[in-house]
C-alpha positions in Angstrom: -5.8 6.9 -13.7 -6.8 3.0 -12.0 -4.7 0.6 -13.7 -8.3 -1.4 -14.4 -10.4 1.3 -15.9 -11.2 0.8 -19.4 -9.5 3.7 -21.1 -6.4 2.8 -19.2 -6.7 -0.6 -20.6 -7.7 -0.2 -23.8 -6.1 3.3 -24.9 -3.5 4.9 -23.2 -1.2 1.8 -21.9 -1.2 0.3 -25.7 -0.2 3.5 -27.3 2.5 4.3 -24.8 4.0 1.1 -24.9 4.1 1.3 -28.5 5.7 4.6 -28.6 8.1 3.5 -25.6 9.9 1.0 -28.0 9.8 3.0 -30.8 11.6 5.8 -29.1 15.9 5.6 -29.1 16.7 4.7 -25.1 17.5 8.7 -24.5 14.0 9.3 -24.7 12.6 7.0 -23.4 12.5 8.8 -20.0 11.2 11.8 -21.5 7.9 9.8 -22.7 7.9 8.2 -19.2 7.8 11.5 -17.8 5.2 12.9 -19.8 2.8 10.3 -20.0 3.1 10.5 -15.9 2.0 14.4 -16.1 -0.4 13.8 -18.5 -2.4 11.0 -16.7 -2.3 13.1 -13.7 -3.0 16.5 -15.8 -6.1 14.4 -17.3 -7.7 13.9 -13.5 -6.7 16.9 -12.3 -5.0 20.0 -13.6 -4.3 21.7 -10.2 -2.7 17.8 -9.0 0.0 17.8 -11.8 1.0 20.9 -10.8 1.0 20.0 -7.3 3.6 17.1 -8.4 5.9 19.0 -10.6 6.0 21.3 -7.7 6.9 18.4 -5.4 9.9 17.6 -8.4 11.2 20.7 -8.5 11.5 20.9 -4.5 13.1 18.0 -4.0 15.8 18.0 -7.0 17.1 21.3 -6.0 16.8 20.4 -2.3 18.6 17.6 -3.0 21.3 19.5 -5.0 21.7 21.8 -1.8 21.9 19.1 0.3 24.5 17.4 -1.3 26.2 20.8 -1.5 26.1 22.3 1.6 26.0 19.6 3.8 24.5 20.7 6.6 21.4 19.1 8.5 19.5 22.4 8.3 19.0 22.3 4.9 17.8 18.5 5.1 15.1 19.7 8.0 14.1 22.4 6.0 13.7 20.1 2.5 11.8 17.4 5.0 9.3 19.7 6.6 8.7 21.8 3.2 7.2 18.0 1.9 5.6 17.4 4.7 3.8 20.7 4.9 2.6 19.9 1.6 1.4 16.6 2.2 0.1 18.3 5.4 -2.0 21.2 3.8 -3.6 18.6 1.4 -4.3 15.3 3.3 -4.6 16.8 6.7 -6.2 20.1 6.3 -9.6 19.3 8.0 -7.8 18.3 11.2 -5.8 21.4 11.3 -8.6 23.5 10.9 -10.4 21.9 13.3 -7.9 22.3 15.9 -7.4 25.8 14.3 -11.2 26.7 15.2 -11.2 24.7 18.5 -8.0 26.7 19.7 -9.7 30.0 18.7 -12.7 28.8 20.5 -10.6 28.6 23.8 -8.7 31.8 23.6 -11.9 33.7 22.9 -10.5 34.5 19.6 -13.0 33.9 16.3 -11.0 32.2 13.6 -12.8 33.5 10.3 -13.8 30.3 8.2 -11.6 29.1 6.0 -13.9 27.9 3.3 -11.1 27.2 0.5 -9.2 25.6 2.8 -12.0 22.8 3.5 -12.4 22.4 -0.4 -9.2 20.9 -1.2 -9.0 17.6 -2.9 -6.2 15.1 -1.9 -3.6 14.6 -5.2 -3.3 11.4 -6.7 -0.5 9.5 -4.4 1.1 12.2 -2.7 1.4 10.3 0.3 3.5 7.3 -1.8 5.9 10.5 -3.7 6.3 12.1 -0.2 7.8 9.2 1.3 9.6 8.3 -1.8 11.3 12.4 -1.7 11.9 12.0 2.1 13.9 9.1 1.8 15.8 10.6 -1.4 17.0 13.9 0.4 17.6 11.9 3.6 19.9 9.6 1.3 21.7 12.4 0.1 22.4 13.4 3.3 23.3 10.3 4.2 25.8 9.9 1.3 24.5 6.7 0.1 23.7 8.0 -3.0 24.7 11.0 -5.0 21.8 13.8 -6.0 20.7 13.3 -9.3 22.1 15.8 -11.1 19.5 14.9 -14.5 16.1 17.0 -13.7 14.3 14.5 -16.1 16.3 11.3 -14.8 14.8 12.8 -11.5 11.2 14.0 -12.5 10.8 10.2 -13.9 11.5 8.5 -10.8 8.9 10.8 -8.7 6.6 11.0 -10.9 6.6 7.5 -12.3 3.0 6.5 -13.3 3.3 2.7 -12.0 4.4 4.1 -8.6 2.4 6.9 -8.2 -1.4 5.1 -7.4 -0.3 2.8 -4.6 3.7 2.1 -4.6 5.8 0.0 -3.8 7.8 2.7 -2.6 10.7 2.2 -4.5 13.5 4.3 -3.4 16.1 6.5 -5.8 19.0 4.3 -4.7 16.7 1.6 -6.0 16.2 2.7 -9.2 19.4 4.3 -10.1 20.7 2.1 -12.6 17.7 1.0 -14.1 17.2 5.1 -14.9 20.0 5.8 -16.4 20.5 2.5 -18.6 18.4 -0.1 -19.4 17.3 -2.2 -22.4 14.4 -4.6 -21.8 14.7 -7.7 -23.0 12.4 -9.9 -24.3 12.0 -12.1 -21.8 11.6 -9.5 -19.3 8.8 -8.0 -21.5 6.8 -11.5 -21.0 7.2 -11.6 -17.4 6.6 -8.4 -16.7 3.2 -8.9 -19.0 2.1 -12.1 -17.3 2.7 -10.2 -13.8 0.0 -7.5 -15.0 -2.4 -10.2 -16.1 -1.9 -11.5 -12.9 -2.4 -8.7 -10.9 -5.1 -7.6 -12.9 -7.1 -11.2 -12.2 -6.2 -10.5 -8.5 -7.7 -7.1 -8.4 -11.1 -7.5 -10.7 -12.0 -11.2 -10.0 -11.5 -11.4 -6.0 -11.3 -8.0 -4.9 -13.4 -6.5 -6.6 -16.0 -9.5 -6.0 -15.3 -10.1 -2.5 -15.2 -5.8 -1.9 -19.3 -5.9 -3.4 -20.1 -8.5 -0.2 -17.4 -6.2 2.4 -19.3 -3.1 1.6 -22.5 -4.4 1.5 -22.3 -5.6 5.4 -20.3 -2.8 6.4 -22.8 0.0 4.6 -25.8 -1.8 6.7 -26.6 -0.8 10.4 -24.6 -2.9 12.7 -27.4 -3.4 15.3 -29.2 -5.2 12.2 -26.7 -7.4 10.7 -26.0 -11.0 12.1 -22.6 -12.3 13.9 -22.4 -15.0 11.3 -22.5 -11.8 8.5 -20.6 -9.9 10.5 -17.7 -12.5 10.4 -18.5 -12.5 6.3 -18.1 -9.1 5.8 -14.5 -9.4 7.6 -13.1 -12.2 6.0 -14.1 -10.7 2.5 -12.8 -7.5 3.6 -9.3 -8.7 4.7 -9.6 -10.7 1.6 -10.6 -7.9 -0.3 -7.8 -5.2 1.1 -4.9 -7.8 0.3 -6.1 -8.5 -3.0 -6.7 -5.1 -4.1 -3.5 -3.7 -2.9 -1.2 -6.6 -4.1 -3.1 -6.9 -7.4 -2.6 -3.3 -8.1 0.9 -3.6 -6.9 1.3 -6.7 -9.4 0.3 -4.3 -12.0 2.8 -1.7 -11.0 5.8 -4.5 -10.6 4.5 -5.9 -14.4 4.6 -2.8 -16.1 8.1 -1.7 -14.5 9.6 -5.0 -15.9 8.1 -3.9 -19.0 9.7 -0.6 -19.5 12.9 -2.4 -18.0 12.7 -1.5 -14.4 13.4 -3.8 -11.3 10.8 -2.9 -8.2 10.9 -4.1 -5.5 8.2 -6.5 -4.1 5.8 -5.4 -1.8 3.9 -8.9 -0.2 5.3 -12.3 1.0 2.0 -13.8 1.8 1.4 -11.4 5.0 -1.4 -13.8 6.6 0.4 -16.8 6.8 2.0 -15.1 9.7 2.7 -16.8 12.7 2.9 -12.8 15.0 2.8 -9.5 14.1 6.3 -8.5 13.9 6.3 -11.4 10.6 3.4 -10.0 9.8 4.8 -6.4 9.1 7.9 -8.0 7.8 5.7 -9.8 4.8 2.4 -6.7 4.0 3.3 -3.8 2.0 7.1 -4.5 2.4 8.2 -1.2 1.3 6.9 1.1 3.5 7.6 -1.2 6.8 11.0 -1.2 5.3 10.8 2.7 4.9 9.7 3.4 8.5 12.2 1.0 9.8 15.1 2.6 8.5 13.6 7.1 8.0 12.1 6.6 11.6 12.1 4.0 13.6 16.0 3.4 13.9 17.0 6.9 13.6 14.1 7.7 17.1 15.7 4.5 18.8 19.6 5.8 17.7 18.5 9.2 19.1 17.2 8.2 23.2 20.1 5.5 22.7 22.5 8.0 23.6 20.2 9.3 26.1 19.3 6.6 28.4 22.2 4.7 30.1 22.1 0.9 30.0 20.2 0.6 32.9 16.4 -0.5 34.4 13.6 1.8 34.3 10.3 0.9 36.2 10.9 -2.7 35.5 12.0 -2.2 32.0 15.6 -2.7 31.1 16.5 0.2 28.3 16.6 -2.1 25.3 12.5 -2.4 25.3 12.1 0.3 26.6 13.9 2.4 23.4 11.4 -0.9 21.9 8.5 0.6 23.1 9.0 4.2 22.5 10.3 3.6 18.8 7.4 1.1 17.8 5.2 3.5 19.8 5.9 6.6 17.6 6.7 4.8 14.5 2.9 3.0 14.2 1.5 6.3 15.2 3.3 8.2 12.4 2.3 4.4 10.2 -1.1 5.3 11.2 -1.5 9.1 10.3 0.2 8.4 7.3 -3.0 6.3 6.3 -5.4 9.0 7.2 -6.4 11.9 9.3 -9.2 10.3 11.4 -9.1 9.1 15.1 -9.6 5.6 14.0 -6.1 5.3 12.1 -4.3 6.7 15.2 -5.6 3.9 16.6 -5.2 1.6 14.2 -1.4 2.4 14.4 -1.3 2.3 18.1 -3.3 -1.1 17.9 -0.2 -2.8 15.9 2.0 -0.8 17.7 0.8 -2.2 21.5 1.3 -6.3 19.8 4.1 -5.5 18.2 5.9 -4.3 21.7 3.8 -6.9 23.9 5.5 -9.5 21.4 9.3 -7.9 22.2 8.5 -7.9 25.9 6.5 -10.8 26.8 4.8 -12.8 24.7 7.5 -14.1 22.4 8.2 -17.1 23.9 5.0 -17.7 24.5 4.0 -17.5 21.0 6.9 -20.0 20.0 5.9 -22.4 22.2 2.2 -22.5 21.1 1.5 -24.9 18.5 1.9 -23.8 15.2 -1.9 -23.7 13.6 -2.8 -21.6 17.0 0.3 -18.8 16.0 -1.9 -18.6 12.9 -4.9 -18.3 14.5 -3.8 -15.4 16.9 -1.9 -13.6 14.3 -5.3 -13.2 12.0 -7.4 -12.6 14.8 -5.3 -9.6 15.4 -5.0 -8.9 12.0 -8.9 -8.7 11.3 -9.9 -6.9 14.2 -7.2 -4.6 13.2 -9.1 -4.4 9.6 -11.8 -3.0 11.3 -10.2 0.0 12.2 -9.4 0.2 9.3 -12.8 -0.3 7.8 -15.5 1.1 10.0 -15.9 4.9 9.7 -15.1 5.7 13.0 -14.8 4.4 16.6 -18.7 3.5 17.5 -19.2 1.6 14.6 -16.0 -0.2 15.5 -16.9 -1.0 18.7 -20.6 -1.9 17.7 -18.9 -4.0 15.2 -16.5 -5.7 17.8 -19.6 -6.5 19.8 -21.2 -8.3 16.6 -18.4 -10.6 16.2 -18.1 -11.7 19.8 -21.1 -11.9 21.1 -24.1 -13.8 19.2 -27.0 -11.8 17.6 -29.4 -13.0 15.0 -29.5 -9.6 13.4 -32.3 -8.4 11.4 -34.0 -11.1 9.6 -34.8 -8.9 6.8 -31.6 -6.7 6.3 -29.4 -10.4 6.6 -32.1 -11.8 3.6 -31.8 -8.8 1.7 -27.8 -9.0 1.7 -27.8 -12.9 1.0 -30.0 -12.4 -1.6 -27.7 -10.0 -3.7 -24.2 -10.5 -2.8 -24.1 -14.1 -1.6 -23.9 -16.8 -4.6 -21.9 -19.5 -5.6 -19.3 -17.0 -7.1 -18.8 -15.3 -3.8 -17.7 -18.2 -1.8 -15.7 -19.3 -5.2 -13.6 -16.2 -4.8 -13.3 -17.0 -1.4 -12.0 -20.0 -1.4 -9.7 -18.9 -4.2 -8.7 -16.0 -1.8 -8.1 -18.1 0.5 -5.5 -20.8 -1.4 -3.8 -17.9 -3.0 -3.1 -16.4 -0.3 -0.6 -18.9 0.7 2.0 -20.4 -0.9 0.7 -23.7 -2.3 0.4 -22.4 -5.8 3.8 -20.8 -5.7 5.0 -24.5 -4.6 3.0 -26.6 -7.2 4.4 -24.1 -10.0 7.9 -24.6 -8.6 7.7 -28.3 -8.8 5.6 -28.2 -12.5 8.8 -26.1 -13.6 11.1 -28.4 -12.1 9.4 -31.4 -14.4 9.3 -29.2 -17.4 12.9 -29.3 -17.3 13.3 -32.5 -17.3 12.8 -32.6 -21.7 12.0 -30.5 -24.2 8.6 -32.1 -25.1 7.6 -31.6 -21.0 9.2 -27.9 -21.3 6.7 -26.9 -24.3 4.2 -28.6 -22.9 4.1 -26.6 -19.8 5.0 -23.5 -21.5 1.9 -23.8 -23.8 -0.8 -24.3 -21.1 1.6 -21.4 -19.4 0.4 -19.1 -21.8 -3.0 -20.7 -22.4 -4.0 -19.8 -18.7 -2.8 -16.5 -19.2 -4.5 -15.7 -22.2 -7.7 -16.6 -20.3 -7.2 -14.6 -17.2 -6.7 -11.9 -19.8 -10.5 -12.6 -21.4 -12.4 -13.4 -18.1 -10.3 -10.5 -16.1 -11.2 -8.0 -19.4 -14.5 -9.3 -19.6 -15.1 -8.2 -15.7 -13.7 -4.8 -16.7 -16.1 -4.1 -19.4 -19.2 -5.4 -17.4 -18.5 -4.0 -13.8 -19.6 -0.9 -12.7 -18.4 -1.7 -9.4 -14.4 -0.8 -9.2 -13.2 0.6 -6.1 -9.6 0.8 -5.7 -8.9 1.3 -1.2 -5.4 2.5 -1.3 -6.4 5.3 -3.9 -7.0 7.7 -0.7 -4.1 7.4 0.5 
């Protein structure tokens, strides 16, 4: 099912695009559709069933929605999808607080051993959010239901979207669903934006993931501050990488097939606070919490709360503080079921309000490289929420990075020696310049000189494609040879 395993590459994304421009435009859907299920079918057989049972609910829900009317129908299609996501993403916590509950009341819970066995489905979290906001848009009436169930089934079951995003909304890709003819042009971009993503995802992530894990794996006690700081700067290299490579892939192959996505990254860490910060990373789901949660909770104690002071807090921050607050705890859950990505949401969520209610002219004032320098030093030691498997090694981790240790001599030699070489602090430093926009500029101005005559035009369009056509050899040539190919957002 990963976008940079070698069956994918080789075999199954050749043949489908061949038969994809083969087919008349009224099928075209159809083979969409199928090749979705049948990726999915290929992993899992119980997960594609889970996901045409996730279709079916939400284009008659829809249907009903659009018929009836009434908000009862819309709370019951919402909680239907999120008991699903529920029972499969979150069914150890509930049976812990099942068994805890039952220890309390004296009252044995029998163990629910099939229960614990279930496997999380390919990207239900991404097709959840993506349904929620459908029948919510119904309801809305900013869209009518799609009354086409394969028209329907394509969108939610869309192979590009299904991994990782972006979370592309119906209302998104209406038009581009029911008529579309890619054009030539479109086909090369959208083949030079999966090369691309593809390079991003094998060559730094995957690289820079090898040293992240290796540090991480290790006791903390027994790793060095200066390796400690290694392991989080390839990690937070490693996490934007992956995710935007694989979401690269996703945008390519849309464009492809003839589909407009929308983009998912603006070059999160050259922030300058964390409010820009979740305006630029993984675009589409800050987008979908501001407008499925956070407005609608701040709309709702709007009407509740008179314009007034409360506890030193005039009512506009303090509907702030209670929207953010729930929002990043819902942003948080949504990432996982463990303890530490609660608080990993309420982390961002206490800078993001800190920056509405105090610091933000602070922050304005400050000079510019020190904005930077505060909004990445949230945003790593936010990453090791993220990273660590649970609060101790967080806090042991915190501890590394702030107050000087030598480590273990021997554990610090034995990672040098296998993950540390001239390639590693290549990809680094790679990482590092792409992640800004200084290639974006020099390509910007290297366009605006090709235009200048035709000879200048070819000539940058010829070492165009002769850097592509590399990044396609090296980046295959890491497929083939790595065994190492993690993908981080495929839990979720």
């Amino acid at each position: 099912m990963a976008f940079t395993s070698i069956k994918f590459l080789f075999l199954y994304l050749p043949l489908f695009l061949i038969l994809y421009y083969s087919l008349p435009s009224r099928w075209r859907n159809t083979s969409i559709l199928i090749f979705s299920l049948l990726l999915i079918f290929e992993f899992d057989h119980i997960r594609a069933l889970i996901l045409l049972f996730s279709i079916c609910l939400n284009y008659f829900s829809g249907r009903l929605i659009n018929k009836k009317g009434q908000v009862w129908v819309l709370v019951v299609g919402i909680f239907l999808n999120i008991a699903l996501l529920s029972l499969f993403k979150y069914h150890l916590l509930l049976l812990e607080i099942v068994y805890a509950a039952g220890d309390i009341i004296a009252c044995p819970v029998p163990q629910l051993h099939e229960l614990s066995s279930l496997v999380l489905p390919v990207g239900i979290s991404f097709y959840t959010f993506r349904a929620i906001s459908y029948l919510v848009d119904v309801y809305r009436r900013k869209t009518e239901p799609e009354k086409n169930f394969i028209d329907f089934a394509t969108w939610l079951a869309f192979f590009p979207l299904l991994i990782a995003g972006p979370i592309a909304r119906y209302i998104e890709l209406k038009r581009d669903l029911h008529a579309r003819k890619p054009s030539f042009q479109q086909i090369a971009c959208g083949t030079e934006r999966f090369i691309i993503g593809m390079a991003r995802k094998v060559l730094i992530a995957n690289t820079l993931g090898a040293v992240a894990d290796q540090i991480f794996s290790g006791p903390v006690a027994d790793i060095s501050t200066p390796m400690a700081w290694l392991g989080l700067v390839s990690y937070t290299m490693q996490i934007f990488f992956d995710f935007a490579g694989y979401t690269d892939m996703a945008i390519g192959i849309g464009m492809m097939l003839g589909f407009t996505f929308p983009e998912n990254f603006n070059y999160p860490y050259i922030s300058r606070n964390i409010r820009e910060f979740w305006r630029r990373w993984h675009m589409t789901l800050s987008s979908w919490l501001r407008d499925y949660i956070f407005l609608p909770v701040a709309y709702y104690y709007s009407k509740k709360w008179k314009k007034d002071v409360y506890a030193g807090i005039n009512t506009n921050n303090l509907l702030y503080t209670v929207a953010t607050m729930i929002t990043f705890i819902i942003c948080g859950f949504w990432h996982g079921s463990s303890l530490s990505f609660v608080i990993w949401g309420i982390y961002y969520a206490i800078f993001m309000i800190l920056e509405q209610v105090a610091l933000k002219r602070m922050l304005t004032k400050l000079w510019l490289p020190l904005q930077h320098l505060y909004t990445m030093l949230v945003i790593m030691g936010g990453w090791v929420l993220f990273r660590t498997t649970g609060l101790d090694q967080a806090m042991h981790f915190y501890q590394k990075l702030f107050v000087y240790s030598a480590g273990s001599v021997s554990l610090n030699s034995y990672i040098s020696f296998f993950t540390i070489n001239r390639e590693t602090f290549l990809m680094l430093v790679i990482s590092i310049i792409l992640s800004t926009p200084l290639m974006s500029i020099l390509k910007t101005k290297l366009m605006a000189v090709a235009g200048r005559s035709k000879w200048s035009g070819l000539t940058y369009n010829l070492l165009r494609l002769s850097c592509m056509f590399l990044l396609l050899l090296v980046s295959l040539s890491y497929v083939t040879a790595q065994t190492y190919n993690p993908f981080i957002y495929f839990r979720f």
